[in-house]
C-alpha positions as CSV (number, residue, x, y, z in Angstrom):
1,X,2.5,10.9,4.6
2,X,-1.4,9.8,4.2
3,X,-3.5,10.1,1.3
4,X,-6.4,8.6,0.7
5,X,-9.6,9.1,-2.4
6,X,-11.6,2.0,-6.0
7,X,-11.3,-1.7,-8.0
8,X,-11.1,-5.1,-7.7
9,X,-9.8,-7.6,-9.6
10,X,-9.6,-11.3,-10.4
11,X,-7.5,-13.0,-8.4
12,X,-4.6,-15.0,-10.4
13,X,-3.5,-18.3,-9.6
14,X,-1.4,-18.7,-6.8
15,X,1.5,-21.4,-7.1
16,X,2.2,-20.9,-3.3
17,X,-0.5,-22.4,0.0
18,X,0.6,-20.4,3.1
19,X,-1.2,-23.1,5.8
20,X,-1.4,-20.6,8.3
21,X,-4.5,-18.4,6.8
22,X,-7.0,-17.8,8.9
23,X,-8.6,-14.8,7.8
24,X,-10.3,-12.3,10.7
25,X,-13.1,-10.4,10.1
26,X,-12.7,-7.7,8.1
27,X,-12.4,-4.3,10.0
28,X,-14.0,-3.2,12.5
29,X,-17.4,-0.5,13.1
30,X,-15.4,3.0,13.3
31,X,-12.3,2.2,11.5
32,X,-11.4,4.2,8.7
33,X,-10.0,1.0,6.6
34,X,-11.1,-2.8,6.9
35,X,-7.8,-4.5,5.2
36,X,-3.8,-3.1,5.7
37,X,-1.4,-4.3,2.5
38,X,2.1,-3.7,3.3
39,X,5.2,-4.0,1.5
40,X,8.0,-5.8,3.1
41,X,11.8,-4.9,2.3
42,X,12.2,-1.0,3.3
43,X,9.5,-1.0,5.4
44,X,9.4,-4.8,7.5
45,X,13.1,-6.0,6.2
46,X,16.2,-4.5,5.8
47,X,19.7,-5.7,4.3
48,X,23.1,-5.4,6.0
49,X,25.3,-4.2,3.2
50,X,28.0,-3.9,5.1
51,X,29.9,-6.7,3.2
52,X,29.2,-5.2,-0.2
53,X,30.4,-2.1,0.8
54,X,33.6,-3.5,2.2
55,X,34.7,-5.5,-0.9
56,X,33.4,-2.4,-3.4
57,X,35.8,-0.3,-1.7
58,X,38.5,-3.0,-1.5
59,X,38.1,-3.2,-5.2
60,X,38.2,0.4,-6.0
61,X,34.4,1.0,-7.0
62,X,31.9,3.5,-5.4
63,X,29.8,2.4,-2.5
64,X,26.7,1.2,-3.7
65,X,27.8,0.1,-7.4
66,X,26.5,-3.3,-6.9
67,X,23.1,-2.1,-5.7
68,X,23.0,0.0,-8.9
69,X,23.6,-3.2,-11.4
70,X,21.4,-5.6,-9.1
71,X,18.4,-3.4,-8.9
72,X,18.5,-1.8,-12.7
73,X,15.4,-2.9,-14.7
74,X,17.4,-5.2,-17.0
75,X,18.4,-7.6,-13.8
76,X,16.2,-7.4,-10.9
77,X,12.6,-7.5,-13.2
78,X,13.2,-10.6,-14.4
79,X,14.0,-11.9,-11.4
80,X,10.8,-10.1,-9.4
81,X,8.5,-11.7,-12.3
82,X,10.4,-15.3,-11.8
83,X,11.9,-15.6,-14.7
84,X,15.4,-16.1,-13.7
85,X,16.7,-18.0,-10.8
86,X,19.2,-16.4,-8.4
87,X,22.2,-17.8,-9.9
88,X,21.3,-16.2,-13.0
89,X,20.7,-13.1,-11.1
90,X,24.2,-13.4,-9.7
91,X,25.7,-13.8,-12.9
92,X,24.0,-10.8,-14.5
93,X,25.6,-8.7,-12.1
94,X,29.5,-10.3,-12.8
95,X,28.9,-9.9,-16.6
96,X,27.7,-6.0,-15.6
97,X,30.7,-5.6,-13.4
98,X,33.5,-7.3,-15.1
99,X,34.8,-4.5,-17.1
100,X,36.2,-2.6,-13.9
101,X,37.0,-5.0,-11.6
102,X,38.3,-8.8,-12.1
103,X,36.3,-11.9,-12.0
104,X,37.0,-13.2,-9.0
105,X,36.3,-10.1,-7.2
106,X,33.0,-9.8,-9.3
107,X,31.7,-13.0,-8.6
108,X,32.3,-12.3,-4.6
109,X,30.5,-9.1,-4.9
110,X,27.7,-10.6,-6.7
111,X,27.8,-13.6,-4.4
112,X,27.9,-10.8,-1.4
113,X,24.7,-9.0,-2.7
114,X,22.3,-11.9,-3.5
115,X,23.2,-13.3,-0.5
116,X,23.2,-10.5,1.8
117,X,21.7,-11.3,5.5
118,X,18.6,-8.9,6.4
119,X,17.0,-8.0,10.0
120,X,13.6,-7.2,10.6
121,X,12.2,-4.1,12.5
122,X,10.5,-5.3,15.1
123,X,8.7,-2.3,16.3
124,X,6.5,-2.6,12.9
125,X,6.3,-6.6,13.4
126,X,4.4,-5.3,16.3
127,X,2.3,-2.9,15.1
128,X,1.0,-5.2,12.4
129,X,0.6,-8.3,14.7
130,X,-1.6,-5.4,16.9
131,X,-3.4,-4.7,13.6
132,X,-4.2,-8.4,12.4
133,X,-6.4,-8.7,15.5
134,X,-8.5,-6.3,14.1
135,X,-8.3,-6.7,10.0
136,X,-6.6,-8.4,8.2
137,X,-3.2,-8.2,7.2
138,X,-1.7,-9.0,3.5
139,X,1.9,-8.8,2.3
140,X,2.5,-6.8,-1.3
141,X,5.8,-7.5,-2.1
142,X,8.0,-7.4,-5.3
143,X,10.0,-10.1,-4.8
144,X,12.1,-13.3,-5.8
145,X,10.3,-17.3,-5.5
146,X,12.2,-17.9,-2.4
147,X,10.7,-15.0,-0.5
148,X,8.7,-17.5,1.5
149,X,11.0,-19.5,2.8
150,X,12.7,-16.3,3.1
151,X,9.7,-15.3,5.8
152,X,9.8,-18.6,7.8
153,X,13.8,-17.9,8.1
154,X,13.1,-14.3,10.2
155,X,10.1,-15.8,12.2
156,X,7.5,-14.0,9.7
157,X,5.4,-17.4,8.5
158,X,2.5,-16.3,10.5
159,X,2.3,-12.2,10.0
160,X,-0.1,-11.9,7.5
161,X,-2.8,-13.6,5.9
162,X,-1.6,-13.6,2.9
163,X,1.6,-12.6,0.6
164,X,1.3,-11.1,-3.0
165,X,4.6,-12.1,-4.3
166,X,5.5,-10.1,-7.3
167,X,7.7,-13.6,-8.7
168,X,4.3,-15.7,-8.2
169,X,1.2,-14.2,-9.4
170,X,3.1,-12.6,-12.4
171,X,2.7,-9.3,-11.9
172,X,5.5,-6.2,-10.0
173,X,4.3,-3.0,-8.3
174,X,3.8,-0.1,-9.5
175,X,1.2,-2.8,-11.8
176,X,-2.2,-1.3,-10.5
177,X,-3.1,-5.5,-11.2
178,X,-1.0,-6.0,-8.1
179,X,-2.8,-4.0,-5.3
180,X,-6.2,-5.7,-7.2
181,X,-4.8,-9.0,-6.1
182,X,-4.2,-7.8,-3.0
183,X,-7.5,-6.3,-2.3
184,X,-9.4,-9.4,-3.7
185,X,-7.2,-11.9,-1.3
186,X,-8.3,-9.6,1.6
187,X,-11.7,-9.3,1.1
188,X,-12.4,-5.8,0.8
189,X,-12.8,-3.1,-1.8
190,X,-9.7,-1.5,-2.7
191,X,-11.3,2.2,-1.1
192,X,-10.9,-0.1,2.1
193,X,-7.7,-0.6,1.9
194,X,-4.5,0.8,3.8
195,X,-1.3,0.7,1.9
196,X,2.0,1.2,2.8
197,X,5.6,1.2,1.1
198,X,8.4,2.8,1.0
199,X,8.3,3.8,-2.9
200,X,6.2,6.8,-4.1
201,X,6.0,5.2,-7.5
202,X,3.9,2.7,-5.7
203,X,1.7,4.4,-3.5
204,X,0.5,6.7,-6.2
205,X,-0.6,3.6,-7.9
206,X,-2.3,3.1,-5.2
207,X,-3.9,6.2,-4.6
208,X,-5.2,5.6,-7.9
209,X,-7.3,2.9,-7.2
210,X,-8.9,4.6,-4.4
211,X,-7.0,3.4,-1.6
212,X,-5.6,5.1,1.3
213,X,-2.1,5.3,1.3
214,X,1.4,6.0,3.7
215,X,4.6,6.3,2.1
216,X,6.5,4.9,5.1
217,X,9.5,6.7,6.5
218,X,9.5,5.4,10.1
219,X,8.1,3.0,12.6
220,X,6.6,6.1,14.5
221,X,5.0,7.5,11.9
222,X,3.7,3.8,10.6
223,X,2.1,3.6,14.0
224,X,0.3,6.9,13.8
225,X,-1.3,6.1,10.8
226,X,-2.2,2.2,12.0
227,X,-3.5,4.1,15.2
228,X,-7.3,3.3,14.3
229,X,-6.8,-0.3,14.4
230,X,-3.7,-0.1,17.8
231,X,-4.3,2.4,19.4
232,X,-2.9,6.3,20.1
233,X,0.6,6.5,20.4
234,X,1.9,6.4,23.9
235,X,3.0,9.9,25.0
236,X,6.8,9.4,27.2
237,X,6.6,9.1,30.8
């Protein structure tokens, strides 16, 4: 889905350098949008929770409890603002889950989730290397302190020119401050801007502030939308 209808604001101190900045010019004569801001996990990362699953069933509790706990507002914002480190995090989610199962089988679920290994779809790596040539490229992502080292661990150091970390500059999407980071750190008026996540919450912020927006449901429809700055799709041979 594409939408599209302005603002920016101050930048906030960073507390993280990314060396590998080089910004590109910004757009290109033709192209409907100058800067893309992506989001990362749901649209560029993905978690195996195979694991979790596994031991939730093994203890008796519906698929996707753990999720539920990690993710409600009282334990994952703190953690997306960082204010709580991930052993806290962890142990928000045994002190949710005690009452049903035991503690040891609490702590390895917790231990399970926080940890949980994550892939990367490369198709959209691709299509956003294709579009940094053009524009540049900046990461919106709420997400814990680590989420750098995170990047450097799946080969992502050098996508983007930047990364909005929800944990570092203070602020968590749907926070229309958020995208006005984003827009300032790439240059270009928010009504420049592409933006695409996987949350409708989000985008409709977006929209708000003038930007053109795609709530992301797969690589192929990604790529239509990013076709301006990569090309037409390729029809199948």
């Amino acid at each position: 889905m594409v939408t599209g209808t302005a603002g920016v604001f101050a930048d906030l101190t960073s507390r993280q350098w990314y060396p590998w900045r080089v910004k590109p010019p910004a757009g290109a004569p033709g192209m409907p949008f100058d800067a893309v801001l992506c989001d990362i996990d749901g649209v560029i990362r993905f978690y195996d929770t195979d694991v979790v699953s596994h031991l939730e069933e093994r203890a008796g509790l519906p698929v996707g409890t753990t999720a539920a706990i990690g993710f409600a507002p009282e334990n994952d914002l703190p953690l997306l603002l960082g204010k709580i480190t991930r052993a806290q995090w962890a142990r928000s989610i045994v002190r949710a889950l005690v009452p049903d199962v035991s503690p040891a089988e609490a702590r390895a679920l917790a231990e399970a989730f926080t940890g949980a290994e994550s892939r990367t779809d490369e198709t959209v790596v691709r299509l956003l290397r294709q579009v940094r040539l053009r524009c540049p490229v900046v990461l919106v992502s709420n997400a814990p302190v680590w989420l750098g080292d995170d990047l450097e661990t799946l080969g992502l150091g050098d996508l983007a020119d930047d990364v909005v970390n929800s944990s570092v500059v203070g602020v968590a999407k749907p926070d229309r401050r958020i995208f006005e980071i984003a827009a300032r750190r790439a240059g270009v008026p928010a009504s420049r801007c592409l933006f695409v996540d996987d949350r409708a919450e989000n985008i409709a912020a977006a929209a708000e502030l003038g930007m053109t927006t795609v709530l992301y449901r797969s690589a192929a429809g990604l790529q239509e939308a990013l076709s301006p700055a990569v090309g037409a799709p390729q029809a199948p041979t």
